[in-house]
C-alpha positions in Angstrom: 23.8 -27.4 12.4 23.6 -27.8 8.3 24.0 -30.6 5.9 27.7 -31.7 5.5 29.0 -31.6 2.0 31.8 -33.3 2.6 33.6 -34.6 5.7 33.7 -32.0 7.8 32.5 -29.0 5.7 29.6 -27.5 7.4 26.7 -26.2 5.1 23.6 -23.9 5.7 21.0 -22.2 4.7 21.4 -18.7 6.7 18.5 -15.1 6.9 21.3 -13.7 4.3 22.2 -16.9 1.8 24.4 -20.0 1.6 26.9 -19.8 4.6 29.7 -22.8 4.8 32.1 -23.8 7.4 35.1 -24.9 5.7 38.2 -26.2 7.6 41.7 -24.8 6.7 43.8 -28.2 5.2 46.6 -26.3 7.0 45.9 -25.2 10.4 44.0 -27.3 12.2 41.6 -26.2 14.5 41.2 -22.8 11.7 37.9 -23.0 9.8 36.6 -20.1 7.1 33.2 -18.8 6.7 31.9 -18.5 3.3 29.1 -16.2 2.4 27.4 -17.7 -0.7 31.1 -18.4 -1.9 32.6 -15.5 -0.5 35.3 -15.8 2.1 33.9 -13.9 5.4 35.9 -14.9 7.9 38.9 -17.0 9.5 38.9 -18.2 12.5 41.7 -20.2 14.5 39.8 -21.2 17.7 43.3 -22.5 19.2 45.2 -19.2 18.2 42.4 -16.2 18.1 45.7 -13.8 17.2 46.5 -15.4 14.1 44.8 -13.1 11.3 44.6 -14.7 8.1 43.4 -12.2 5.7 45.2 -9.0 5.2 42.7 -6.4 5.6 41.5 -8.2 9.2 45.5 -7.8 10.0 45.3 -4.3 9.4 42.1 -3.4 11.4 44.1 -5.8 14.1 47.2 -3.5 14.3 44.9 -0.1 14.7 43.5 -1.7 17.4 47.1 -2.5 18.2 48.1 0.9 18.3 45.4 3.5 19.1 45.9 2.6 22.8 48.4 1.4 25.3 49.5 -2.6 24.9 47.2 -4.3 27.1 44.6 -1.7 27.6 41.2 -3.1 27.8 39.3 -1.4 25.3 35.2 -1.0 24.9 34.5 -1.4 21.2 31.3 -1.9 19.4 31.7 -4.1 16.0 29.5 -3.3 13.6 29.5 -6.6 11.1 30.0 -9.9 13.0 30.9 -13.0 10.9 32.5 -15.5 12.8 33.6 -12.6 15.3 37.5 -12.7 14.1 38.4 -9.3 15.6 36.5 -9.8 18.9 37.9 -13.0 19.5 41.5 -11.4 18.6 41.1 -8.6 21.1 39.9 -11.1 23.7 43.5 -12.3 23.7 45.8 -9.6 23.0 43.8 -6.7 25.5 42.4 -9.1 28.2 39.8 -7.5 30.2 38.1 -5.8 26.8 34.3 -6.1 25.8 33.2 -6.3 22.6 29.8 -5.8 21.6 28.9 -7.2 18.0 26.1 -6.2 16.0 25.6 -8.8 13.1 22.2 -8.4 11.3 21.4 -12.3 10.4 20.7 -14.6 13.4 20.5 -17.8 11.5 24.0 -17.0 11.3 24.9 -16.4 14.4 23.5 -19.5 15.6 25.4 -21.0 13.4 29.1 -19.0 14.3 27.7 -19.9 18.0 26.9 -23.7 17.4 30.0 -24.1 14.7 32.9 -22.1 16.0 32.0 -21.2 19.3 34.0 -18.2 21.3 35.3 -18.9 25.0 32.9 -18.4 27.8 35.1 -16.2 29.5 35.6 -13.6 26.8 33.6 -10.5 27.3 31.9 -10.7 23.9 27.9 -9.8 23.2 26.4 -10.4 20.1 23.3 -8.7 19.3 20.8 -9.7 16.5 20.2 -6.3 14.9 20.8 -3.4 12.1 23.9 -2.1 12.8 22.6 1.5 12.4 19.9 1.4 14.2 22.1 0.1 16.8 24.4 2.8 16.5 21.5 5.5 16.6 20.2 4.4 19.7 23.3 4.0 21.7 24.6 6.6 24.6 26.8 9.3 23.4 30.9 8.5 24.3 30.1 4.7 25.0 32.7 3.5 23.1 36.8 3.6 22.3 36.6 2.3 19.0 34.1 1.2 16.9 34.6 -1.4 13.9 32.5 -1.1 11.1 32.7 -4.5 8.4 29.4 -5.0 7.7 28.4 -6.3 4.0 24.8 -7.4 2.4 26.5 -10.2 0.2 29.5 -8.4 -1.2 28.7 -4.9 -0.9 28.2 -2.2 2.6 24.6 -1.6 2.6 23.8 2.4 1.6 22.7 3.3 5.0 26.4 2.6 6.1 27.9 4.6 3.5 26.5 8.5 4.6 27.6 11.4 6.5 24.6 11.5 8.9 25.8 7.5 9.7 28.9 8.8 10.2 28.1 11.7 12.6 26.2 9.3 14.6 29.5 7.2 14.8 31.2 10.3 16.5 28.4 11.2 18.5 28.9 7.4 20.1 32.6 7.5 20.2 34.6 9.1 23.0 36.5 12.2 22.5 40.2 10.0 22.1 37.9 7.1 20.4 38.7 5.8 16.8 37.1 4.3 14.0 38.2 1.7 11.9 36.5 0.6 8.4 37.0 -2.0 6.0 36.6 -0.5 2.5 36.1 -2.6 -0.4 36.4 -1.0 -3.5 38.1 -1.2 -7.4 39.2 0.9 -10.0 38.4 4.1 -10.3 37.9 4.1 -6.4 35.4 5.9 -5.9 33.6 4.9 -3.2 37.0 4.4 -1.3 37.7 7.9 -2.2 33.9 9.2 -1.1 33.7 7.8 2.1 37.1 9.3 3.6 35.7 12.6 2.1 32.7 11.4 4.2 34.4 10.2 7.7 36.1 13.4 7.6 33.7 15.8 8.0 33.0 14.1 11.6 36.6 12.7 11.9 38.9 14.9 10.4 41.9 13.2 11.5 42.5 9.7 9.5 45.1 7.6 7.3 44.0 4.7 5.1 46.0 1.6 4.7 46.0 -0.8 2.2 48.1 -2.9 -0.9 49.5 -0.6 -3.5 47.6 -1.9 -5.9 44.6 -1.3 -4.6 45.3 2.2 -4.0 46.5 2.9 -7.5 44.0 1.7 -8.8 45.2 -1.5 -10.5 42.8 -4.2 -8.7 39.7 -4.3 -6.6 40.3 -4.9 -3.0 40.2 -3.8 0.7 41.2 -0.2 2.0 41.0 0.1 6.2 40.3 3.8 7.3 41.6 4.7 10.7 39.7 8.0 11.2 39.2 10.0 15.0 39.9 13.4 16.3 43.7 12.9 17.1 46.3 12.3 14.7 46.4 8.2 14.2 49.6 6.3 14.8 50.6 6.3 11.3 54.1 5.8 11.9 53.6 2.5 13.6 50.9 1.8 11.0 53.7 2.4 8.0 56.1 0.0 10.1 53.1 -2.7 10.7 51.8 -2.8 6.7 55.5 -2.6 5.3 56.5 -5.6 7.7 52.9 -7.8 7.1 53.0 -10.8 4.9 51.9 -8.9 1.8 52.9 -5.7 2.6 50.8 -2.4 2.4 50.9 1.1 2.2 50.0 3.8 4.8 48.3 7.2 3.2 48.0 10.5 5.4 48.1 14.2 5.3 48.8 15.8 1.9 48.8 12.2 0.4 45.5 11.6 1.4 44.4 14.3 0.3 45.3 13.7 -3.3 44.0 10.7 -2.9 40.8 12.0 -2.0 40.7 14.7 -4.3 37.1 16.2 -5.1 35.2 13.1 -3.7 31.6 14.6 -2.9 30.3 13.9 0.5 27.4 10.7 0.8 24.1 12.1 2.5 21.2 9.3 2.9 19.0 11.0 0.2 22.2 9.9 -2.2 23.8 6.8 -0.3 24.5 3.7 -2.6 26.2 0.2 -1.8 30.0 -0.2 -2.1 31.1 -0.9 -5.1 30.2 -5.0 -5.8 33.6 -7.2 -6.9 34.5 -8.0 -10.1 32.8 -11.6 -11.3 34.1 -14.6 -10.1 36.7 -12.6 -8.0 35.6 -14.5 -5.0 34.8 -18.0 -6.8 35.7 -21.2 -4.8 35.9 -24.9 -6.0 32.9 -26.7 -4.5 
């Protein structure tokens, strides 16, 4: 399981770096996942529908709104921590299956061993590069597909191009959506490049995120909602307005400003997002 570096915090050497399960002082039975001092994930194993970090809230209330309430829905997550989202859409669209790609195994093992998700939730997690995963799977297998997948603090390059991209919508079903966790900081330009990226595939999208962070004051996280149909951005605007720290919904003509000239990624250019300022994600040990 890992050494214990204090009472109950759980420490280990993972395939990708230091990972620690740390218990939340305030909600017992919550627990976050540190990635070599980063915050990965938080998980509340009594309550898998309460979201503590913004950006996961806003990925939660796409998957909220791009179908029915209660619809099961098929969606591949590409990124797996401690399997927040999977575990959230276990509860709130019972009947669902998600399918988790998460590259580091030790990892896994130690989510499984750790944090364990129910038995009954229809939740596979495969030991694999997310890509390559992608590549290989049937054309219009899935409703929506999740993509929060970070080497340390950065998306991996690979992620980051339109040829990934196009094999996104190759695996997504006509009506299907996908949803992105962006991290970037001032001057946005990786933000700003992959929505000119996901576009050319996905034309239709919004982005959602703190007003800062699309001003360009602070680095932080941006979620794109991009398919073939218009997204729900009303509901969107209503659900980030109302959130604990409330966000901002781009679309349309805004989002296009926003994106401006942004050149499209292609592999034979593709770097990793933009990494966080230092000591952004510094924790006391």
């Amino acid at each position: 399981m890992g050494r214990r570096r204090d009472a109950d915090r759980v420490v280990a050497r993972v395939d990708t770096g230091e990972a620690e399960l740390v218990p939340d002082p305030d909600r017992p039975g919550s627990w976050t996942l540190l990635l070599d001092g980063a915050p990965q994930s938080h998980v509340d194993l009594t309550d898998p529908t309460h979201l503590e970090f913004e950006y996961v809230r806003r990925l939660a209330a796409a998957l909220d709104l791009v179908a029915p309430a209660g619809v099961p829905l098929r969606v591949l997550h590409l990124g797996g921590g401690a399997l927040t989202l999977p575990r959230y859409l276990a509860a709130s669209r019972p009947g669902s299956t998600s399918r988790v790609v998460e590259v580091d195994g030790a990892l896994v093992e130690l989510v499984r061993r750790g944090m364990p998700w129910p038995a009954q939730a229809r939740i596979r997690v495969r030991v694999a590069d997310a890509r390559e995963v992608v590549a290989s799977t049937p054309d219009a297998a899935y409703d929506v597909i999740v993509a929060d997948v970070f080497a340390g603090a950065r998306t991996p390059a690979h992620l980051t191009s339109v040829e990934y991209a196009a094999e996104v919508a190759r695996v997504l079903r006509p009506d299907g959506w996908y949803l992105a966790n962006l991290a970037d900081g001032p001057p946005l330009r990786y933000a700003r490049a992959q929505v000119a990226t996901v576009r050319t595939v996905l034309p239709r999208a919004c982005l959602v995120a703190d007003a800062a962070v699309l001003r360009g004051r602070r680095y932080g996280n941006l979620v794109l909602v991009a398919g073939r149909d218009e997204p729900p951005v009303a509901a969107l605007t209503r659900r980030a307005a109302g959130d604990w720290f409330p966000g901002r919904v781009l679309a349309g003509a805004e989002l296009d400003r926003f994106v401006g000239g942004a050149t499209v990624v292609r592999d034979a250019g593709a770097t990793p997002s933009t990494p966080p300022p230092p000591g952004l994600f510094s924790v006391r040990r």
